[in-house]
C-alpha positions as CSV (number, residue, x, y, z in Angstrom):
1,X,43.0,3.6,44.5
2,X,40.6,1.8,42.4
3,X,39.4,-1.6,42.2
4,X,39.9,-4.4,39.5
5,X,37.7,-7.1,38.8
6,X,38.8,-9.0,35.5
7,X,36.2,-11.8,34.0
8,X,36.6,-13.3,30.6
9,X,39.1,-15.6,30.3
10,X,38.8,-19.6,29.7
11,X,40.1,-22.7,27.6
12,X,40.5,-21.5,24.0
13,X,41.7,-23.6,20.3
14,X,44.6,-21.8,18.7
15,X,43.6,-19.7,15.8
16,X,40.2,-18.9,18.5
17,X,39.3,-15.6,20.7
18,X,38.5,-14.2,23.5
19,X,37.7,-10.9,25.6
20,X,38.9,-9.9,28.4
21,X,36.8,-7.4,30.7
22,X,38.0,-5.4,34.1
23,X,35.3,-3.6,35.6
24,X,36.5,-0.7,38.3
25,X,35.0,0.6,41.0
26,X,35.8,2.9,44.1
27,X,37.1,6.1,42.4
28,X,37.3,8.1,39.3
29,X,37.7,5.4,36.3
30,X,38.6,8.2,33.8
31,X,41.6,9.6,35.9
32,X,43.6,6.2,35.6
33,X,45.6,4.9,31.8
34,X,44.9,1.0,32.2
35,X,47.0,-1.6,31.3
36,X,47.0,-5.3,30.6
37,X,49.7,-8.0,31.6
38,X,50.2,-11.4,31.4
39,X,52.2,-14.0,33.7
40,X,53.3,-17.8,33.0
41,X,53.9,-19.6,36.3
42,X,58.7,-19.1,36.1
43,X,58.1,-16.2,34.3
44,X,58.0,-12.5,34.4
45,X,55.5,-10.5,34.3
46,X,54.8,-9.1,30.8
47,X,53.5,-6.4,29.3
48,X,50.9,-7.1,26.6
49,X,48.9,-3.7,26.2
50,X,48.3,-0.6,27.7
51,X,45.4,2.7,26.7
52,X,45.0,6.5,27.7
53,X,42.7,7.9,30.2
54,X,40.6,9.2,27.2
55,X,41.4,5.7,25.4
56,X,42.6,7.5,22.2
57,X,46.2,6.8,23.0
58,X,47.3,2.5,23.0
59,X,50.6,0.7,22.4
60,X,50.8,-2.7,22.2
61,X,53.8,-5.4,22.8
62,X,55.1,-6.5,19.4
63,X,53.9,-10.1,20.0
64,X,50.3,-9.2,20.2
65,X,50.1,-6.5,17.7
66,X,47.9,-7.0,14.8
67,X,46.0,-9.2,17.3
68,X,44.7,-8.1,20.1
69,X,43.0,-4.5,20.7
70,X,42.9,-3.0,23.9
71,X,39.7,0.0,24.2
72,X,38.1,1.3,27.2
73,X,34.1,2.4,28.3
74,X,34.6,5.7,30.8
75,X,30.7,5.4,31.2
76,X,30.6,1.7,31.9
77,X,34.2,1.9,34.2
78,X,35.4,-1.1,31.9
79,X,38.0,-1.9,30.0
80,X,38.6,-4.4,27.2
81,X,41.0,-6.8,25.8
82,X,40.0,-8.4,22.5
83,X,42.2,-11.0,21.6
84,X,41.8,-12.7,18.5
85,X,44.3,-15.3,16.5
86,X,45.1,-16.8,19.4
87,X,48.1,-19.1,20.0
88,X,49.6,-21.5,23.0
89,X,51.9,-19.0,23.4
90,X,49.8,-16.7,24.6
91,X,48.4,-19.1,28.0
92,X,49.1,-17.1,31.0
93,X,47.3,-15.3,33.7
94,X,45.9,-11.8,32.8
95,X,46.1,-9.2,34.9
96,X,44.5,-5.4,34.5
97,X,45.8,-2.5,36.0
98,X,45.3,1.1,36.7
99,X,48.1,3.9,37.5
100,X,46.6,7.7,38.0
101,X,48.0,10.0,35.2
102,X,47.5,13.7,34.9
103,X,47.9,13.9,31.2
104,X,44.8,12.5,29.6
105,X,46.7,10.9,26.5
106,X,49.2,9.3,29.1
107,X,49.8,5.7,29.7
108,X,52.5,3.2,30.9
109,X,53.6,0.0,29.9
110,X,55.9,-0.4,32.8
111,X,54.5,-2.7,35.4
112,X,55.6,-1.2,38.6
113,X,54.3,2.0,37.3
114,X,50.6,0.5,38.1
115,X,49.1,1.0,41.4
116,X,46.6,-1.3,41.5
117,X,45.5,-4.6,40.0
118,X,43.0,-7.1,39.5
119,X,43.2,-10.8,40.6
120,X,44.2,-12.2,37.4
121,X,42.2,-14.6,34.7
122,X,43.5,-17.1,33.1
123,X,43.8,-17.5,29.4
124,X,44.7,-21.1,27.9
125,X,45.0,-21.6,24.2
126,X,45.4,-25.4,22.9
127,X,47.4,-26.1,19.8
């Protein structure tokens, strides 16, 4: 398995941004499609955006796309959330997470398909 360390997120105006790092360590960051969640305290977890091993492959949830990008740095084991236009509806805690995929232009935006996550950061976007 790998470990997640997410850093980035803070107290943001609507309309602002922010990015979102998680930095792996402990085995082969190019073997694992990442992912990136999000969780408001009642509700469930949700996916926002997910990226191949090789990071040419992404799909995003319809209510971030157009605003944030997901991309990934094999050769710095970190990948990235850019999120820009942001708005209250978007607070939550943001999670990364790794599953191991064979296919290099795999990825998952199914939760329990991940193996392994970070602690969470929180985003919180003021209107």
């Amino acid at each position: 398995q790998v470990q997640l360390v997410e850093s980035g997120g803070g107290l943001v105006q609507a309309g602002g941004s922010l990015r979102l790092s998680c930095a792996a360590s402990g085995s082969t960051f190019s073997s694992y499609a990442m992912g990136w969640f999000r969780q408001d305290p009642g509700k469930e977890r949700e996916f926002v955006a997910t990226i191949s091993r090789n990071g040419i492959s992404t799909y995003y949830a319809d209510s971030v796309k157009g605003r944030f990008t997901i991309s990934r740095d094999n050769a710095k084991n970190t990948v990235y959330l850019q999120m820009n236009s942001l708005k209250p509806e978007d607070t939550a805690v943001y999670y990364c997470a790794a599953v191991f995929k064979s296919i290099r232009s795999d990825y998952s935006t199914i939760w329990h398909d991940y193996d392994s996550w970070g602690q969470g950061t929180q985003v919180t976007v003021s209107s």
